[in-house]
PASEBA-1860 file (N, C-alpha, C; in nm, 3 decimals):
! residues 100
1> XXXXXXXX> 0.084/-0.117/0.000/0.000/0.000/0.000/0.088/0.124/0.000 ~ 0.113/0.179/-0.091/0.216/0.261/-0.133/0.143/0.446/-0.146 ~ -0.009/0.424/-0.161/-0.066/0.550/-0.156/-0.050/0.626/-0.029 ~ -0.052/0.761/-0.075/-0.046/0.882/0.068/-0.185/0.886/0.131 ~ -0.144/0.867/0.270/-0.282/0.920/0.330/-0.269/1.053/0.405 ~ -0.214/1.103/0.339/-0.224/1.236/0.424/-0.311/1.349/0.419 ~ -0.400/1.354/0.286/-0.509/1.388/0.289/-0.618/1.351/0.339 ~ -0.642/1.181/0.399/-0.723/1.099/0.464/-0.807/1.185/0.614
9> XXXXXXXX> -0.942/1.213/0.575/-0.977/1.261/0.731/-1.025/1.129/0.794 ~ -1.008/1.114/0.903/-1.001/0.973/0.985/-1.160/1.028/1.031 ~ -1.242/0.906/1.101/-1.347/0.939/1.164/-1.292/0.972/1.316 ~ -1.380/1.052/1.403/-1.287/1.086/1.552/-1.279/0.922/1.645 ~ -1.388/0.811/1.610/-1.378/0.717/1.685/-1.451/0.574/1.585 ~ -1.376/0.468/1.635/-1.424/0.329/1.537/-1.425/0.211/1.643 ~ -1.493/0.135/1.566/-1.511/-0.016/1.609/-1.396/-0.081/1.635 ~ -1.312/-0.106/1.714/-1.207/-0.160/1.693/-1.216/-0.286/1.810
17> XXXXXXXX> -1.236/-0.411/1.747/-1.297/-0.547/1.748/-1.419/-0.516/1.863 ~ -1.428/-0.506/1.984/-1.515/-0.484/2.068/-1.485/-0.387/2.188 ~ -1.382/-0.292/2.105/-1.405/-0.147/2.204/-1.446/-0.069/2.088 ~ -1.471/0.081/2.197/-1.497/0.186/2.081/-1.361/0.262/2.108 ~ -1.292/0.300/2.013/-1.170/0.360/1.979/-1.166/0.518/1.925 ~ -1.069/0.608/2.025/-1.069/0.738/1.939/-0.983/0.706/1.838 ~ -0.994/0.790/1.750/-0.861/0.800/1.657/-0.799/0.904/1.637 ~ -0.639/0.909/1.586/-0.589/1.012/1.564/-0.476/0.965/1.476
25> XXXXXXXX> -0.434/1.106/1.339/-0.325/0.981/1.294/-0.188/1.012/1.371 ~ -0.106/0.863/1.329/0.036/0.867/1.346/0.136/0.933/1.314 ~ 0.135/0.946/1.141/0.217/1.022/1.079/0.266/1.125/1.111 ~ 0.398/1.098/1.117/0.450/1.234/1.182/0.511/1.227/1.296 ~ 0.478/1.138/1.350/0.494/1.134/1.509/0.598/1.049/1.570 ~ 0.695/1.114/1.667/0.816/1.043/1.674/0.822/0.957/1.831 ~ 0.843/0.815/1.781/0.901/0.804/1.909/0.993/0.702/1.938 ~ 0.991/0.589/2.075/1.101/0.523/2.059/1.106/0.356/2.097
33> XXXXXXXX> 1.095/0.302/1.966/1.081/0.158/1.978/1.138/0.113/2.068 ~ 1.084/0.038/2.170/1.151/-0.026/2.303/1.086/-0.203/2.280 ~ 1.220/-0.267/2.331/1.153/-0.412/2.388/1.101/-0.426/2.536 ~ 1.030/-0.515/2.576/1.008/-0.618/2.669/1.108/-0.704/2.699 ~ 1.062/-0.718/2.872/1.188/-0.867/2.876/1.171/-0.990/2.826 ~ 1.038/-0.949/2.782/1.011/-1.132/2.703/1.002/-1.071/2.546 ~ 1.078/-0.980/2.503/1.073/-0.972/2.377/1.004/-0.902/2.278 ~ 0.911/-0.901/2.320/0.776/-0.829/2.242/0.851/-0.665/2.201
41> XXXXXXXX> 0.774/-0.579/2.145/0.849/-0.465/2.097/0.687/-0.348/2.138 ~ 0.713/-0.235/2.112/0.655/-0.140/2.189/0.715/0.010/2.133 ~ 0.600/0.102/2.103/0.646/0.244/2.059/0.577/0.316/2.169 ~ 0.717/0.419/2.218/0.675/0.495/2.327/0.706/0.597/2.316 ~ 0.582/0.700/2.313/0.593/0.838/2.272/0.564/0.959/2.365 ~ 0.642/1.020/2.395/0.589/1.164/2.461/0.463/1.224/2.463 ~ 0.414/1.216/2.594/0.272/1.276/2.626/0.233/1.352/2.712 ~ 0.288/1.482/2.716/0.290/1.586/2.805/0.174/1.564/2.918
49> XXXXXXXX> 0.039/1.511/2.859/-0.074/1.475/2.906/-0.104/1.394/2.954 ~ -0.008/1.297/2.933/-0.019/1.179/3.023/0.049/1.179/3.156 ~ 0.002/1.100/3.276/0.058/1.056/3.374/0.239/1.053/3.386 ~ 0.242/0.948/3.325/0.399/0.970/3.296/0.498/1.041/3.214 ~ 0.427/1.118/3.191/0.471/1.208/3.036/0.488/1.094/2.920 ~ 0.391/0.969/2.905/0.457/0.924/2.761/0.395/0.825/2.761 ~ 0.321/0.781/2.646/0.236/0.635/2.638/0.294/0.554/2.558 ~ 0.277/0.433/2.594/0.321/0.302/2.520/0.230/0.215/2.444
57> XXXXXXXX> 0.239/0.251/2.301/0.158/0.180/2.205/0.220/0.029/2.188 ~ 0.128/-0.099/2.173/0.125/-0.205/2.120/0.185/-0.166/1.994 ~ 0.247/-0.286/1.917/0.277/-0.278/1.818/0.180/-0.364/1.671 ~ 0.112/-0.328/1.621/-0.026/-0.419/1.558/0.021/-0.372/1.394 ~ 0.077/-0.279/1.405/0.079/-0.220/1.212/0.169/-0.354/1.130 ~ 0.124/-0.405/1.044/0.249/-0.472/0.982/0.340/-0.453/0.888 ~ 0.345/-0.358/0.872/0.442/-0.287/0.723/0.473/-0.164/0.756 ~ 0.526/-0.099/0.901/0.479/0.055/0.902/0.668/0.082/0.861
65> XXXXXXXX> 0.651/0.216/0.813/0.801/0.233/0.753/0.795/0.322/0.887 ~ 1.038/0.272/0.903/1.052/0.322/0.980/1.150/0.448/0.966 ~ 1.203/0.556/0.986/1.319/0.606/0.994/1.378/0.636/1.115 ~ 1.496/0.548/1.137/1.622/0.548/1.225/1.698/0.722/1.237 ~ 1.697/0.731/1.351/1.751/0.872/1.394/1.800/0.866/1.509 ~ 1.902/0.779/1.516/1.969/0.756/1.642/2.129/0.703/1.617 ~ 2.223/0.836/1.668/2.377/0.787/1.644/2.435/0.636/1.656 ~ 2.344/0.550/1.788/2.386/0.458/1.834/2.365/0.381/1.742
73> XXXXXXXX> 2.271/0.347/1.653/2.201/0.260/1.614/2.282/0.222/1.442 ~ 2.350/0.088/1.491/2.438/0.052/1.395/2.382/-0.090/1.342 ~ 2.403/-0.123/1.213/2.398/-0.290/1.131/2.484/-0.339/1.151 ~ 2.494/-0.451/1.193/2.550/-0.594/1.200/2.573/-0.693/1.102 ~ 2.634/-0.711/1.035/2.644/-0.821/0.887/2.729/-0.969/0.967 ~ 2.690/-1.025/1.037/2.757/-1.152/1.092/2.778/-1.276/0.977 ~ 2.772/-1.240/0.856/2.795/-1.354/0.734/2.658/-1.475/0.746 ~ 2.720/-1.525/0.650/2.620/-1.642/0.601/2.555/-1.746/0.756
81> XXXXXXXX> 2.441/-1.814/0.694/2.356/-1.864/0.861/2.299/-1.781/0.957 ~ 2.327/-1.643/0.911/2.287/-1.555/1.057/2.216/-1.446/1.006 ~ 2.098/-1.390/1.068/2.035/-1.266/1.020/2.026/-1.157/1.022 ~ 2.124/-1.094/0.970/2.164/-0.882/1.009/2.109/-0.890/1.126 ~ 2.178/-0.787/1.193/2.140/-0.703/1.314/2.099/-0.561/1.309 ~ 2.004/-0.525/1.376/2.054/-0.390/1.386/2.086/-0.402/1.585 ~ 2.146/-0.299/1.647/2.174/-0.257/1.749/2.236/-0.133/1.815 ~ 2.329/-0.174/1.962/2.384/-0.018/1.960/2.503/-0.010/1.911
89> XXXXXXXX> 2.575/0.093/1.920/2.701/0.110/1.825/2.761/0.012/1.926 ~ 2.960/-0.016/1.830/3.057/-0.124/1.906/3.078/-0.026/2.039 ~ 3.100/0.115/2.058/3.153/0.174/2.181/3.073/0.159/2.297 ~ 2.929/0.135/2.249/2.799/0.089/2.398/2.810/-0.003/2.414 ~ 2.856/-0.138/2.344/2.809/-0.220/2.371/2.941/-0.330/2.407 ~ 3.080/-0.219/2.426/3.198/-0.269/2.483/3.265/-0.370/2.366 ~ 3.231/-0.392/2.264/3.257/-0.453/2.188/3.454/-0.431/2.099 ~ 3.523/-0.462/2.068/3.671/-0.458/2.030/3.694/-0.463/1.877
97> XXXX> 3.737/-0.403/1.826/3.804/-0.360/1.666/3.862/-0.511/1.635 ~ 3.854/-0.619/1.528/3.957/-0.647/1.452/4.000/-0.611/1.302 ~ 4.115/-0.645/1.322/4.193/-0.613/1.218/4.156/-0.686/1.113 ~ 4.190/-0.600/1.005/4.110/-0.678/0.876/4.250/-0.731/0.791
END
């Protein structure tokens, strides 16, 4: 699904399986993918309005594009059998230079 919705007016609230849901869109909106200790993943965004200053969305979209904006955040190429990484840079994560 490659079309813009940025002209899209959303309705203010929907059916969403058996609650009723406000809506508002995403686009645009920055925040910061976090895991769980059991793994699961989680976007947590600044919410002046909230309790903690910041709510934590489920993650349900399946294709949402992302853009990376974080110095730390480096690829991993570990060769054949193994599946890219992304993570934090080698200096966070104590990691050592070899020589090529």
């Amino acid at each position: 699904m490659n079309e813009s919705r940025a002209d899209t007016a959303f309705p203010a609230q929907v059916r969403y399986g058996h609650h009723t849901a406000k809506v508002r869109s995403a686009n645009g909106v920055e925040g910061d993918l976090c895991v769980t200790s059991d793994g699961s993943y989680f976007l947590r965004v600044a919410d002046a309005q909230a309790a903690e200053g910041f709510v934590d969305y489920d993650l349900r979209h399946s294709d949402l594009r992302v853009r990376i904006l974080d110095e730390d955040a480096v690829f991993y190429d570990l060769g054949a059998n193994h599946a890219p990484l992304l993570d934090h840079a080698p200096a966070t994560l104590g990691l050592t230079a070899v020589e090529t």
